[in-house]
NUDRENFI-854202 format. One record per residue (C-alpha): x, y, z; residue number from 1. Coordinates in Angstrom, 1 decimal, m for minus. Layout:
% residues N
@u X; v Y; w Z; k NUM
...
This chain:
% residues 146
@u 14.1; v 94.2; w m57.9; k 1
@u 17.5; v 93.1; w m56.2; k 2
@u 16.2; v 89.6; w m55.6; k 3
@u 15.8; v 88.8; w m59.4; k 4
@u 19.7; v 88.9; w m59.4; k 5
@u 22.4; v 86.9; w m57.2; k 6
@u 24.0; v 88.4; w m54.6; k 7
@u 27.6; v 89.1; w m55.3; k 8
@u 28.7; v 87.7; w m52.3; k 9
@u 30.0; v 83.7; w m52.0; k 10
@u 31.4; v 81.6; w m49.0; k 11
@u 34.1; v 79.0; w m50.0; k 12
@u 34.2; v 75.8; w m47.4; k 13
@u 37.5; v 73.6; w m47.5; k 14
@u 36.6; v 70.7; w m46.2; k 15
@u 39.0; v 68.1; w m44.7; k 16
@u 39.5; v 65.0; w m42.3; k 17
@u 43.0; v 65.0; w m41.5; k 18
@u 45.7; v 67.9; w m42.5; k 19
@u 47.5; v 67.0; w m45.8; k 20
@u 44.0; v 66.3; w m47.7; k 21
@u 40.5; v 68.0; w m48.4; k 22
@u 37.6; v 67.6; w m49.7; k 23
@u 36.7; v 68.8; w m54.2; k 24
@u 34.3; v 68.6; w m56.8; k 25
@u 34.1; v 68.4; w m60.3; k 26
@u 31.0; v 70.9; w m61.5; k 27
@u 28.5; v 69.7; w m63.7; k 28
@u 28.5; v 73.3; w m65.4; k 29
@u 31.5; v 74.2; w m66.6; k 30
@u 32.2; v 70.5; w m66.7; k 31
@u 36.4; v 71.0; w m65.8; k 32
@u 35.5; v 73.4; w m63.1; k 33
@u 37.0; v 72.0; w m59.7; k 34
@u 36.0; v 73.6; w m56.5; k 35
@u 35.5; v 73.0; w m52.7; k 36
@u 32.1; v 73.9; w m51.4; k 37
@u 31.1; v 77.4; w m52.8; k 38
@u 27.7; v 79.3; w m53.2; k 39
@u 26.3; v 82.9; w m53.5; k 40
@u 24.6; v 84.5; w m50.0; k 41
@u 21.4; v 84.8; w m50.5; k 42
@u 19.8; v 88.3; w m49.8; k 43
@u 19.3; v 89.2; w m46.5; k 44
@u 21.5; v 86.2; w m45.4; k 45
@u 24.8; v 86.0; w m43.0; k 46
@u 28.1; v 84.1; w m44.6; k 47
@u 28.1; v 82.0; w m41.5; k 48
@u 24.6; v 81.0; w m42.5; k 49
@u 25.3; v 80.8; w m45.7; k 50
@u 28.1; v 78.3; w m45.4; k 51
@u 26.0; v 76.0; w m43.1; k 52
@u 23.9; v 75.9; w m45.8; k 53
@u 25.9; v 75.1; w m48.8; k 54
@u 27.6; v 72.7; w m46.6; k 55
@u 24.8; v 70.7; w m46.1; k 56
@u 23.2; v 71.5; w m49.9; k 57
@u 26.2; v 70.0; w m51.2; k 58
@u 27.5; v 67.8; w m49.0; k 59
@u 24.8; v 66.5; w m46.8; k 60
@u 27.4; v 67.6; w m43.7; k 61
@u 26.3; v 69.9; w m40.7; k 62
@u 29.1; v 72.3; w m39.4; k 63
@u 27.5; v 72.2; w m36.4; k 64
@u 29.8; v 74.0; w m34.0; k 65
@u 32.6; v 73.0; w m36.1; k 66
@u 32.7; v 75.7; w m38.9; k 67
@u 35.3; v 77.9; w m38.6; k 68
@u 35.1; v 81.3; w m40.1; k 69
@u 38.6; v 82.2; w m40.9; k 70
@u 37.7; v 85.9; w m41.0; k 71
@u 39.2; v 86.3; w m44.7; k 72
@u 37.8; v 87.9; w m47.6; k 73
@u 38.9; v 87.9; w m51.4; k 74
@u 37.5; v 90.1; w m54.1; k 75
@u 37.4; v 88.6; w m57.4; k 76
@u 36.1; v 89.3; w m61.1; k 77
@u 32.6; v 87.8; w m61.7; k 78
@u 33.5; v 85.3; w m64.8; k 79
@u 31.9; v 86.5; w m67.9; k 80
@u 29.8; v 83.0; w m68.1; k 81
@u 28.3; v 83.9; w m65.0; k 82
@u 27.8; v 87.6; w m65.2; k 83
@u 24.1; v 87.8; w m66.5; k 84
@u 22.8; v 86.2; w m63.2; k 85
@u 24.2; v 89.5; w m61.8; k 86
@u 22.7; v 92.9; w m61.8; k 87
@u 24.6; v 95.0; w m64.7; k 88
@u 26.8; v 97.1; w m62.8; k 89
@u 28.2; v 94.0; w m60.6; k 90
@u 31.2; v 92.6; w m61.7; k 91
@u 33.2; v 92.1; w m58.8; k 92
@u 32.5; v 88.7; w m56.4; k 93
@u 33.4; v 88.7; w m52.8; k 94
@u 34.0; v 85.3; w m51.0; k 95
@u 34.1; v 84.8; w m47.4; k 96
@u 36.2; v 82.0; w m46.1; k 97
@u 35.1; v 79.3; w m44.0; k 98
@u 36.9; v 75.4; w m42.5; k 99
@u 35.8; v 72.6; w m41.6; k 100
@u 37.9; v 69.6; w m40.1; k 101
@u 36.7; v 66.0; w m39.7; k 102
@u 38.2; v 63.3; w m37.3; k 103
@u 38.3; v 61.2; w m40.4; k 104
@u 36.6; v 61.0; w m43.7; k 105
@u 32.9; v 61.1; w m43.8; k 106
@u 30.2; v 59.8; w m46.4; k 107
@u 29.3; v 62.9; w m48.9; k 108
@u 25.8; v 63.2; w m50.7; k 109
@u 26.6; v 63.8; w m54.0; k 110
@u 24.4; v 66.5; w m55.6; k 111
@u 24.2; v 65.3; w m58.8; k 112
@u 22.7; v 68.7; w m60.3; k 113
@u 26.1; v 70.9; w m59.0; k 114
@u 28.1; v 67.7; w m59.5; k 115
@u 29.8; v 65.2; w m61.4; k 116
@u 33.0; v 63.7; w m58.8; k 117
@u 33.6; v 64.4; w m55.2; k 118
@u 37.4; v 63.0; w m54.5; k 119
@u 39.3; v 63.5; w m51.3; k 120
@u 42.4; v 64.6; w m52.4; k 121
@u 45.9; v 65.2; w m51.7; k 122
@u 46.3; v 69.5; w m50.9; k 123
@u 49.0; v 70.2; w m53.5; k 124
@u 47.2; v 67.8; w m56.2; k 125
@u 43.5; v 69.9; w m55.0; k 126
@u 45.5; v 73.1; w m55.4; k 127
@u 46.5; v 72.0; w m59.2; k 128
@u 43.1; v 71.1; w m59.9; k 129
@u 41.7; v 73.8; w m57.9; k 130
@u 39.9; v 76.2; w m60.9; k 131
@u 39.7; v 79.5; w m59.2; k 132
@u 43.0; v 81.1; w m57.4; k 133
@u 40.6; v 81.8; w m54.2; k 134
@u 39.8; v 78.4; w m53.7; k 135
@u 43.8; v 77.2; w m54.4; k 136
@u 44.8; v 80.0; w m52.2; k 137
@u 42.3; v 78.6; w m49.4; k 138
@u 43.6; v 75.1; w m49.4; k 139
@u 47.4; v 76.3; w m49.1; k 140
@u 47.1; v 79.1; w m46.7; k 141
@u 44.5; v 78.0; w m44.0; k 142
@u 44.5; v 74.5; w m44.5; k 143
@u 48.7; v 74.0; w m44.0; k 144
@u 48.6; v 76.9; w m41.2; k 145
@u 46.6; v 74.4; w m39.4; k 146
């Protein structure tokens, strides 16, 4: 009954138009939880798919062609809010990293249910605010390296 339960497997998408500046969201649920695009894979799913489709999901954006996996994986603690979507003996997440530069800025489709703000920000003010170490770590590492 593995399909009752999420996947413990994510993609994280740092979004961004020009380099110094990306792409964050406030989450509805926890309400001061700031992230760029993020969701579970879904079973039987690839991460490349995956992030094409929370791209889209949450942003309204296609990758197409453009998505860059960055070949990087981080394994993190499932967040004891979190953990009962997970079957009981999973407690460790791990995220797949994926990019995605624009030519400029682009009009997002807010998704109001994940959502509550969608600023383009500054990187070191989106690594402040960044919630989750993975995502801060994202921004800074593949984001500056170009």
């Amino acid at each position: 009954m593995r399909e009752i339960y999420k996947r413990p497997e994510s993609v994280l998408v740092v979004v961004y138009p020009m380099r110094g500046e990306v792409l964050m969201f406030r989450r509805t649920r926890p309400k001061h939880w700031w992230q760029s695009v993020t969701g579970s894979l879904e079973w039987g799913e690839s991460p490349g798919r995956a992030a094409e489709r929370e791209l889209f999901e949450e942003t309204g954006l296609h990758g197409a062609g453009h998505l860059v996996d960055c070949h990087h994986c981080e394994r993190f603690p499932i967040i004891h809010s979190w953990r009962k979507r997970y079957a009981p003996g999973a407690h460790y997440n791990r995220e797949h990293w994926f990019k995605l530069q624009l030519p400029g800025r682009r009009i997002i489709k807010l998704n109001a249910d994940e959502h509550s703000e969608l600023p383009w920000l500054p990187i070191p003010q989106a690594a402040r605010l960044a919630t989750s170490w993975t995502n801060r770590d994202a921004m800074l590492s593949l984001i500056t390296a170009g």
